[in-house]
C-alpha positions as CSV (number, residue, x, y, z in Angstrom):
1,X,0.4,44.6,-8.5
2,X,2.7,42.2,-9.0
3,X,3.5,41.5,-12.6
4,X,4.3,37.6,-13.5
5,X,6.6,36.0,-16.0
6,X,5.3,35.8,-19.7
7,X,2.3,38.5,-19.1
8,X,1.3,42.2,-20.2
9,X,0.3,44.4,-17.9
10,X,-1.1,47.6,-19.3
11,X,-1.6,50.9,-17.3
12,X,-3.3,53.6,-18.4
13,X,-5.8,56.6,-18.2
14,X,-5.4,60.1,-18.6
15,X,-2.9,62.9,-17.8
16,X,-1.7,63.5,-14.3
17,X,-3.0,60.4,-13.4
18,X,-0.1,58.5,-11.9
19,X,0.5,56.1,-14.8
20,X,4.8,56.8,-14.5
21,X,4.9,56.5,-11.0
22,X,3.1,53.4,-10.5
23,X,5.3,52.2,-13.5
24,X,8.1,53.3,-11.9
25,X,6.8,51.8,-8.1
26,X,6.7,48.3,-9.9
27,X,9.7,48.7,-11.4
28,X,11.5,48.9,-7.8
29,X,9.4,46.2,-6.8
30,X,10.6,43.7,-9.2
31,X,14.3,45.3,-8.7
32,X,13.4,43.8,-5.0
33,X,12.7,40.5,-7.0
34,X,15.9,40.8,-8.4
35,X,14.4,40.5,-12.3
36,X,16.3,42.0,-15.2
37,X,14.7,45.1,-16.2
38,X,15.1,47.1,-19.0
39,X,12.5,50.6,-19.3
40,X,12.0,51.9,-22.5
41,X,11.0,55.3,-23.6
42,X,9.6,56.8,-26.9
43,X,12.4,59.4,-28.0
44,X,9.9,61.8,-29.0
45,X,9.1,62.4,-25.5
46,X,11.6,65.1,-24.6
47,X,10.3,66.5,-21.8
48,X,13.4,65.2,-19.5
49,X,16.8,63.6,-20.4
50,X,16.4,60.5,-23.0
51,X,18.2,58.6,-20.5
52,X,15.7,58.4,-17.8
53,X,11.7,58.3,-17.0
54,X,10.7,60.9,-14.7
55,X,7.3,61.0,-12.9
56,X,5.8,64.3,-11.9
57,X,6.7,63.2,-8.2
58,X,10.3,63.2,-8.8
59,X,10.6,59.3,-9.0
60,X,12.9,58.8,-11.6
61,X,14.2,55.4,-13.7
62,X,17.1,54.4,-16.3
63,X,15.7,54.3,-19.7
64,X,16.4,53.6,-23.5
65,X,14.9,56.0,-26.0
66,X,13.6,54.0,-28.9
67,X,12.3,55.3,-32.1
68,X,10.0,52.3,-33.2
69,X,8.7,49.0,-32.6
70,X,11.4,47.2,-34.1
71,X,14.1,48.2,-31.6
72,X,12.0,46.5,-28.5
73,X,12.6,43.1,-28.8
74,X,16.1,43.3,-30.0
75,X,16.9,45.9,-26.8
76,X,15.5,43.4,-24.5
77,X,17.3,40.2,-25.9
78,X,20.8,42.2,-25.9
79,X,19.7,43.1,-22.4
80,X,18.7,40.1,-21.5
81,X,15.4,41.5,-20.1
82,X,13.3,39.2,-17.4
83,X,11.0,42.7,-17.7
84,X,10.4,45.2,-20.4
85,X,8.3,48.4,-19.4
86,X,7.3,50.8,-22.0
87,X,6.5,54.4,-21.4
88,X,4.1,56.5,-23.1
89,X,3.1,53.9,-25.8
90,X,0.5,55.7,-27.3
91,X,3.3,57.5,-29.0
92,X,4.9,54.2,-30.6
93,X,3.9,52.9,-34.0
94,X,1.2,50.0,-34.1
95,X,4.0,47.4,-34.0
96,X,3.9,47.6,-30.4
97,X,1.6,45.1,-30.1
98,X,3.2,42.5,-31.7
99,X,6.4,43.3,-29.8
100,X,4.7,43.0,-26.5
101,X,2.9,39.6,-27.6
102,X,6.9,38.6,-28.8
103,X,8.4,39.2,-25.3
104,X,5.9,37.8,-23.3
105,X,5.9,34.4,-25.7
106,X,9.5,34.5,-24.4
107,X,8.4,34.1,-20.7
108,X,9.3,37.9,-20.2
109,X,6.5,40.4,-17.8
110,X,5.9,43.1,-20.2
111,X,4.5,46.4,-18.4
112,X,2.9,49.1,-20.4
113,X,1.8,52.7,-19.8
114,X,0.1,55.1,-22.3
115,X,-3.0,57.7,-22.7
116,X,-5.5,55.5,-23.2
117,X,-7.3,58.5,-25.0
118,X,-6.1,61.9,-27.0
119,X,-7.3,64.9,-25.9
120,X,-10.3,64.6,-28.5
121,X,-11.7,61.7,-26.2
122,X,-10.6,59.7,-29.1
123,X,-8.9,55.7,-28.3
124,X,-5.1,56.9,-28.8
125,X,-3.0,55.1,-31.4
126,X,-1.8,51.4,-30.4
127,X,-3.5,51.4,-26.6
128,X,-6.7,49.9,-27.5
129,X,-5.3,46.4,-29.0
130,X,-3.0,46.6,-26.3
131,X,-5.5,47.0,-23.6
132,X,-7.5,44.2,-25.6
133,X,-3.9,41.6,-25.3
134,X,-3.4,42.3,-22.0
135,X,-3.7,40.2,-18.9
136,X,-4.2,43.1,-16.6
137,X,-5.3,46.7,-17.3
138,X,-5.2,48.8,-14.4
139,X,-7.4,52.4,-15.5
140,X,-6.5,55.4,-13.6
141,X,-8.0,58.5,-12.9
142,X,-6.8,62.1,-12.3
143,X,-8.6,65.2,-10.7
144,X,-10.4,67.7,-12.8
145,X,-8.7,71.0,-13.0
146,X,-12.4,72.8,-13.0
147,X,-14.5,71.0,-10.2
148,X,-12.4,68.7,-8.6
149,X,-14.4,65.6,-9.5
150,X,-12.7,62.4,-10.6
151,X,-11.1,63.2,-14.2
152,X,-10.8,60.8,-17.2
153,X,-10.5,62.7,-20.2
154,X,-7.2,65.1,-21.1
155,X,-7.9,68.6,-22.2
156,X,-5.5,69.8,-24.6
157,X,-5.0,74.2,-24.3
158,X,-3.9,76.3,-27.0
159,X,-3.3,79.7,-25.7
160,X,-5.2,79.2,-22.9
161,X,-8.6,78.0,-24.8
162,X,-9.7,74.3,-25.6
163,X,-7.5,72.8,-28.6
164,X,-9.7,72.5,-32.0
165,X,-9.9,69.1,-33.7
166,X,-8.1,70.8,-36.3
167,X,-4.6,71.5,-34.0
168,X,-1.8,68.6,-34.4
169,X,-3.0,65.4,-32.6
170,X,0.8,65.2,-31.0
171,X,2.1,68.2,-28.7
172,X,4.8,66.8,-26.2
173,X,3.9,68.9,-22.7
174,X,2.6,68.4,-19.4
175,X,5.4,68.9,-17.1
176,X,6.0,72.4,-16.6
177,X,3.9,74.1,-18.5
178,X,0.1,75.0,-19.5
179,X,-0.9,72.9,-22.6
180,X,-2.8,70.1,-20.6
181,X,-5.2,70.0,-18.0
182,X,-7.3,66.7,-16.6
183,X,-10.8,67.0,-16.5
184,X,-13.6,65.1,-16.2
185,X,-16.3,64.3,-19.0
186,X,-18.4,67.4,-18.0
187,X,-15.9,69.8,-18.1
188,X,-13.5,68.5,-21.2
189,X,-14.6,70.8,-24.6
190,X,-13.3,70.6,-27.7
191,X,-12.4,74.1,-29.5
């Protein structure tokens, strides 16, 4: 993947399915390419330092924590971006979208990586208009923590048993601990 000038690329799929890392991959790539780049980062992901992106493999990136949509285009013209990537866009408000459409008007590659569902099965906030936007949408997939089969679907755990559709939509975890497991459509329940 090799993400031109003025596009949006949007990666996505479910937990533990590589979406950082091949952020992260492309990232060095277009360092290679010597391009401008400028990472951003939801701040209410705080399951590693603000100041970075961490994949589960131990790749890790310089980052901005933002708190909305507003702050994207105004980081990257200060910055001068050439290429924006967001992480974890499903947790940024719907403005996203209009951001994305902003930067790559401006001739900027715009790189994107979110759930593309919650762990109801349900689309997850601003990832569907940005997969519908997009000029490339690369879907990943994960392996199911019950059978081993390909996974698609993130199963939220509440004390060890399937969340409820009742329990917060919005539970920051997944690193180190036990609140999330891939699975695949068989295997996913809801509590």
């Amino acid at each position: 993947m090799f993400t031109p000038k003025g596009s949006i690329t949007v990666i996505t799929g479910c937990m533990f399915s590589g979406k950082s890392e091949i952020t992260l991959r492309e990232l060095r790539r277009m360092e290679i390419a010597r391009r401008r780049i400028l990472l951003l980062r939801p701040a209410i992901d705080d399951r590693t330092e603000l100041e970075v992106v961490r994949s589960r493999s131990g790749a890790v990136y310089p980052a901005h924590a933002i708190r909305s949509s507003h702050e994207i285009v105004r980081i990257a013209v200060a910055e001068r971006a050439d290429v924006v990537a967001i992480e974890e866009a499903q947790f940024i408000d719907e403005g996203i979208v209009d951001a994305a459409e902003a930067l790559a008007r401006r001739h900027v590659a715009v790189i994107v990586n979110g759930l593309n569902q919650d762990f109801l099965g349900r689309p997850f906030g601003p990832m569907p208009r940005l997969m519908a936007i997009a000029d490339s949408v690369t879907v990943l997939t994960a392996i199911c923590t019950v059978c081993g089969g390909e996974a698609t679907k993130t199963q939220r755990l509440v004390d060890g048993r399937p969340a409820r559709p009742e329990d917060p939509l919005i539970v920051i975890g997944g690193l180190a601990d036990e609140k999330y497991e891939a699975r695949c459509r068989t295997h996913h329940e809801i509590g």
